[in-house]
MARBA-42832 format. One record per residue (C-alpha): residue number from 1; residue in one letter; x, y, z. Coordinates in nm, 2 decimals, m for minus. Layout:
PT resi resn   east  north     up
PT  NUM    a      X      Y      Z
...
//
This chain:
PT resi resn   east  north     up
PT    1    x   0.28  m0.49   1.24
PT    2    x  m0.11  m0.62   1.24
PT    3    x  m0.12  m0.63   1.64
PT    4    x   0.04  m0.26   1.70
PT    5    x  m0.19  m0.14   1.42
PT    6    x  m0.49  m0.25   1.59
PT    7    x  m0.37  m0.11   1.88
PT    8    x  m0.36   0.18   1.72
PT    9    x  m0.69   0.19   1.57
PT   10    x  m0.83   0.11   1.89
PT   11    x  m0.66   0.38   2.12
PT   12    x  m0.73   0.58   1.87
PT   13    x  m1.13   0.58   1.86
PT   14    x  m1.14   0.52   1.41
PT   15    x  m0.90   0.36   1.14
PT   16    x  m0.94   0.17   0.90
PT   17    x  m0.85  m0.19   0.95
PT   18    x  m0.95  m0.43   0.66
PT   19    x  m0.73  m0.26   0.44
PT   20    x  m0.47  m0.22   0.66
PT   21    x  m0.41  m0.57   0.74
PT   22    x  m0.47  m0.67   0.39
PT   23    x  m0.18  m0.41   0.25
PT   24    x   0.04  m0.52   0.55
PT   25    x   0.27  m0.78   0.38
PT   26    x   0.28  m0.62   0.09
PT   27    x   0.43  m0.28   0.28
PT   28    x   0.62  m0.53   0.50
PT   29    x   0.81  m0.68   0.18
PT   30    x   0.86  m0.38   0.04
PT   31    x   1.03  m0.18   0.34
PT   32    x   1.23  m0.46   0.42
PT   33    x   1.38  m0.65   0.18
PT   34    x   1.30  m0.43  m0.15
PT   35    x   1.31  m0.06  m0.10
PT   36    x   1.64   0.11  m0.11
PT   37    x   1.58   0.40   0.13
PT   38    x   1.77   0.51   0.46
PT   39    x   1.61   0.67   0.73
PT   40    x   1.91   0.85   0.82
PT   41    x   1.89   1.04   0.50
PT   42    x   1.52   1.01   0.40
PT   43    x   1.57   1.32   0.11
PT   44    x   1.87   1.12  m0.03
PT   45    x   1.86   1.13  m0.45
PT   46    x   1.90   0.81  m0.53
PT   47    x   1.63   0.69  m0.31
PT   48    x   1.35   0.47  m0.42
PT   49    x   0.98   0.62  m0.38
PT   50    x   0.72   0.45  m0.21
PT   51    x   0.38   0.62  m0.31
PT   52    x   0.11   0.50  m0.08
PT   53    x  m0.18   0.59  m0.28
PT   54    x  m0.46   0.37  m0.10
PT   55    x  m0.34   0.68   0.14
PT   56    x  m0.64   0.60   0.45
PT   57    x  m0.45   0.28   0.52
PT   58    x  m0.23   0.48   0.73
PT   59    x  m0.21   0.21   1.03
PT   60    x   0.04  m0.03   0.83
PT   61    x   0.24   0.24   0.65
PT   62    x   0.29   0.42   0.97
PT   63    x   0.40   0.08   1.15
PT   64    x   0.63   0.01   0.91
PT   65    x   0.78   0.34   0.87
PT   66    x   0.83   0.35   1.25
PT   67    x   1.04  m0.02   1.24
PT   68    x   1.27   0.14   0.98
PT   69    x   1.33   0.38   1.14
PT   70    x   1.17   0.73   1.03
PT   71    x   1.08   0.81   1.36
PT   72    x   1.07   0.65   1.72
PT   73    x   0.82   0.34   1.76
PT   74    x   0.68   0.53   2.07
PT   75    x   0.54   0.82   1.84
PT   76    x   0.28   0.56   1.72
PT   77    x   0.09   0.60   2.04
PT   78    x  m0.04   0.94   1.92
PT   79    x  m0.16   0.80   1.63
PT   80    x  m0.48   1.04   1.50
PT   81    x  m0.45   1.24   1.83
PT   82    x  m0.46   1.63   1.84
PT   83    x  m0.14   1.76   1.70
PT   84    x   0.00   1.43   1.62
PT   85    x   0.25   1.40   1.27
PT   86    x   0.05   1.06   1.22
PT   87    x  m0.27   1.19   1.09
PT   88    x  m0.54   0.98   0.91
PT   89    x  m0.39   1.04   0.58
PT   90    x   0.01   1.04   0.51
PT   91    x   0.14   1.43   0.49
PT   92    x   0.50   1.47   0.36
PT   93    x   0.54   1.82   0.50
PT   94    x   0.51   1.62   0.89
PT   95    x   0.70   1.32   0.85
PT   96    x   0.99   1.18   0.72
PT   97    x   0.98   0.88   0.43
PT   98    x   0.68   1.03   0.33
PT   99    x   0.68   1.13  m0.05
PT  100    x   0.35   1.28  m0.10
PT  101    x   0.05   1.36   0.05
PT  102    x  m0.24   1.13  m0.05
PT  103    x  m0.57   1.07   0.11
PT  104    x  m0.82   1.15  m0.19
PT  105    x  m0.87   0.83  m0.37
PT  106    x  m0.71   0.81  m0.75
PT  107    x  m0.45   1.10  m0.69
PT  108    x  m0.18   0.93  m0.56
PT  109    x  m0.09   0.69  m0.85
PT  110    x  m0.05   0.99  m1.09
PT  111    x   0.17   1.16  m0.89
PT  112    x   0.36   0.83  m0.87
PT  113    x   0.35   0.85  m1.22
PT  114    x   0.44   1.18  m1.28
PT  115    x   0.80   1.11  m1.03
PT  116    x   0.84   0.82  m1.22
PT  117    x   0.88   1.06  m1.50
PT  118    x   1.11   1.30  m1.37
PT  119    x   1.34   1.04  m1.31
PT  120    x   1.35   0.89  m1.65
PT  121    x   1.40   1.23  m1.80
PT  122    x   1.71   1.27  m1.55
PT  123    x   1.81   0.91  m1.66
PT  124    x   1.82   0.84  m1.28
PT  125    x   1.85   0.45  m1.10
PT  126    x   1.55   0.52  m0.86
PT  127    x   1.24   0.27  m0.85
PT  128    x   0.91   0.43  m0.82
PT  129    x   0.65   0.15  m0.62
PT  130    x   0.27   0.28  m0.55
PT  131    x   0.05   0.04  m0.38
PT  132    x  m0.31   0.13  m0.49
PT  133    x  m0.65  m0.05  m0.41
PT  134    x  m0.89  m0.17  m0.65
PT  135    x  m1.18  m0.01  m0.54
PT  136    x  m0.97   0.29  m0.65
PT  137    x  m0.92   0.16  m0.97
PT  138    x  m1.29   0.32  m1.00
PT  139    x  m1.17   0.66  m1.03
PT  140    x  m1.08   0.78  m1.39
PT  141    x  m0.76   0.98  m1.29
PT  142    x  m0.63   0.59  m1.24
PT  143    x  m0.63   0.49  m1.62
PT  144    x  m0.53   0.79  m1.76
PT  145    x  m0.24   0.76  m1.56
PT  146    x  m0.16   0.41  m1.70
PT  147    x  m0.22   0.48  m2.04
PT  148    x   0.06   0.79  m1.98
PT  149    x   0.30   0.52  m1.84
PT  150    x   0.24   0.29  m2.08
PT  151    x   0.32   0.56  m2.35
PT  152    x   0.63   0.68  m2.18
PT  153    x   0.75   0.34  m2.15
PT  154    x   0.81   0.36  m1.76
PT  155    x   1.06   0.03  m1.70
PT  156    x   1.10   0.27  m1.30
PT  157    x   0.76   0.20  m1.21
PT  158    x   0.58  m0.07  m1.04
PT  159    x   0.19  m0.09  m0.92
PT  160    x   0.09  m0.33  m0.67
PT  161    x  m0.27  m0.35  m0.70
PT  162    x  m0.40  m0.46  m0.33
PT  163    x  m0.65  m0.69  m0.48
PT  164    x  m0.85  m0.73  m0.21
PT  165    x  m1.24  m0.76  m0.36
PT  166    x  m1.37  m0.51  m0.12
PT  167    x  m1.44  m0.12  m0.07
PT  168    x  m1.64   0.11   0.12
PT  169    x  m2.01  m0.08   0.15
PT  170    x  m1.96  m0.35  m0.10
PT  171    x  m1.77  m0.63  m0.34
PT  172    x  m1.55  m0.41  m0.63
PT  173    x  m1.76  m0.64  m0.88
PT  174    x  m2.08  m0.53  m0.73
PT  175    x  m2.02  m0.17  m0.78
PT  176    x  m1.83  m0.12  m1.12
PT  177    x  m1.64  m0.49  m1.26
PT  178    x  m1.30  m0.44  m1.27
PT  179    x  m1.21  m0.82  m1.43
PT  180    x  m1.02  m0.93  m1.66
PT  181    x  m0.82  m0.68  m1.47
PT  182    x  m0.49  m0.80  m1.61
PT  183    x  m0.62  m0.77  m1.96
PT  184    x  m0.67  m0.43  m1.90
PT  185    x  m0.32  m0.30  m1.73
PT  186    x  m0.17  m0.51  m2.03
PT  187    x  m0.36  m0.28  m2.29
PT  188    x  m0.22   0.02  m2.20
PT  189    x   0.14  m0.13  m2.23
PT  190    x   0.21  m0.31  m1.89
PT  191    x   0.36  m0.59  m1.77
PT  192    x   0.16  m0.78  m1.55
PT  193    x   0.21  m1.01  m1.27
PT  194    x  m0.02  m1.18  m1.05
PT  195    x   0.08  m1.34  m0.73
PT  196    x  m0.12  m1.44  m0.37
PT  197    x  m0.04  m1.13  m0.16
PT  198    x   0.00  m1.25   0.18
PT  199    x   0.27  m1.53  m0.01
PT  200    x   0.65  m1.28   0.08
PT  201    x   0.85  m1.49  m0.15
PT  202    x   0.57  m1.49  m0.43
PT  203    x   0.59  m1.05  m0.38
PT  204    x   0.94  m1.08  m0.35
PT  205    x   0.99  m1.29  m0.66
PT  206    x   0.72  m1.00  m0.82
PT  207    x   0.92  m0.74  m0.73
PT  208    x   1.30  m0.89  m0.86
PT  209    x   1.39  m0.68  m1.12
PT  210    x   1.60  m1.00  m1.24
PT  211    x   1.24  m1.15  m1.36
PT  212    x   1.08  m0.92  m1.50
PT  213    x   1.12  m0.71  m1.88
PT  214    x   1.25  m0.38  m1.81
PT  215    x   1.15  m0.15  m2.13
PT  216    x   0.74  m0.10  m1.97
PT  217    x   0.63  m0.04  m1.62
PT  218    x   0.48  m0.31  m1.40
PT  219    x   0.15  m0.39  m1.24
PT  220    x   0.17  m0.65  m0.93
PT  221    x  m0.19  m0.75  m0.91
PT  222    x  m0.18  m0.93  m0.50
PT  223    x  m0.44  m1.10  m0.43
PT  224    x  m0.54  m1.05  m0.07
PT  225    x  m0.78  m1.09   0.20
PT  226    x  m0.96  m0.78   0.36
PT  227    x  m0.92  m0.84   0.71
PT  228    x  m0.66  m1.06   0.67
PT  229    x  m0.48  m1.22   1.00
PT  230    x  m0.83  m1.14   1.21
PT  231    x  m1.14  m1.39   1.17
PT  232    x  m1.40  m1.18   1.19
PT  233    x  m1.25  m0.92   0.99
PT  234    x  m1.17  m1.11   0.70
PT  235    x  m1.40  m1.07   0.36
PT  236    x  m1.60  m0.85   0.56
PT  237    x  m1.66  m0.48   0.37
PT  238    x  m1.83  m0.36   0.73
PT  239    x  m1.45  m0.33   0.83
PT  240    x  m1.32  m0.08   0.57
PT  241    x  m1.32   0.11   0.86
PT  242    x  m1.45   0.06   1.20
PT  243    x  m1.30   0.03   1.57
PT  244    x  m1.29  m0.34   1.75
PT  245    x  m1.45  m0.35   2.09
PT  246    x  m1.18  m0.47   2.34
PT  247    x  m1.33  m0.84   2.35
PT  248    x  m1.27  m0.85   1.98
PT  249    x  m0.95  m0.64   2.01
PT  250    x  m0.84  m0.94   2.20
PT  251    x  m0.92  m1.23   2.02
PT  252    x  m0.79  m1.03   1.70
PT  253    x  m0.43  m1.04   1.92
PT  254    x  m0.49  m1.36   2.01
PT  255    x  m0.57  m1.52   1.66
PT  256    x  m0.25  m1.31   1.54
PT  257    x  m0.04  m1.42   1.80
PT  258    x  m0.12  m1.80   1.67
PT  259    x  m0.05  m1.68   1.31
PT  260    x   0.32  m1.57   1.44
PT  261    x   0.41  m1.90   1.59
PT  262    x   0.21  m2.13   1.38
//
């Protein structure tokens, strides 16, 4: 998923690859071993919902989306291009396994929220998972959201937080402190779980239903590494978004590459 997103980004011209690779095994685990969702019937009821709320990190939901099958692998190639269904921000109206349209930072969680609702209203088995980053734990639509969830009690819902210590421009501490970050999710009636986010037994362990209470929704706060996979990426906020040049393309492929068969 890291390589063919890079290649994306850089047949593309723009993307945003720090928080692509660092939200990639978390979509990865989630697709593919947690998510109960068939591509054949992407509008089935009893579907769980995937919210992508950090919704500019479009290279590693699209990747994975395309290896389950929502559409053909080949479509990634006209990812961001004129009259492509893989735009910059997920739209539900283009593609399939898409369940709303988020972009604008903050608004994807409450809608997460708000599905999460419906379906504990119709007393319904779906799971509701939003993956959110921390820098958009800035935005005040965010904790209102949790404090509603917390109220309603929302045992459907999970949060992964992609806890990655970077934005656009500078560290999340620098620009508004988000720690004791657990304490807070915990205040407005969470569960909370903390595990290393590149770890996919750790997330998988996270997201077993078997471990964890079931009468108030759950935050996953995953620790990860912006960049992650790609050297000079890594803990760099310079590559919240950006476009490797094709020597640095290459040794991102290469480094990968070791990562695989290490």
């Amino acid at each position: 998923m890291r390589r063919r997103l890079l290649g994306m980004i850089v047949d593309a011209g723009q993307g945003h690859p720090g928080g692509d690779l660092s939200a990639t095994d978390i979509i990865a685990s989630l697709y593919f071993d947690v998510l109960r969702i068939d591509a054949a019937n992407p509008d089935a009821p009893d579907r769980d919902r995937f919210v992508m709320s950090k919704g500019h990190c479009t290279g590693a939901l699209y990747t994975a989306l395309a290896a389950a099958g929502f559409f053909p692998e080949a479509e990634l190639d006209t990812y961001l291009k004129p009259g492509s269904r893989l735009n910059g921000h997920p739209n539900r109206t283009y593609l399939p396994g898409v369940e709303t349209n988020t972009g604008p930072l903050g608004h994807g969680f409450p809608v997460g929220v708000g599905i999460a609702v419906a379906g504990q209203i119709d007393r319904a088995d779906y799971r509701v998972f939003v993956l959110t980053g921390d820098g958009e734990l800035q935005e005040g639509s965010m904790w209102e959201a949790a404090m509603f969830a917390g109220h309603r009690a929302l045992s459907n819902l999970t949060v992964i937080v992609d806890r990655n210590g970077l934005q656009q421009g500078a560290l999340t501490e620098d620009t508004n402190t988000l720690e004791p970050l657990g304490d807070k999710w915990r205040a407005f009636g969470w569960e909370v779980v903390g595990v290393d986010g590149h770890d996919h037994a750790a997330l998988l362990a996270a997201f077993d239903d078997a471990v964890l209470p079931r009468n108030k929704p759950r935050c996953i706060i995953a620790t990860t590494v912006k960049g992650q996979g790609v050297s000079y990426m890594q803990h760099q906020a310079s590559w919240h978004h950006g476009v490797p040049s094709r020597d640095q393309y290459d040794l991102a492929l290469r480094e990968l590459e070791m990562e695989i068969t290490r």
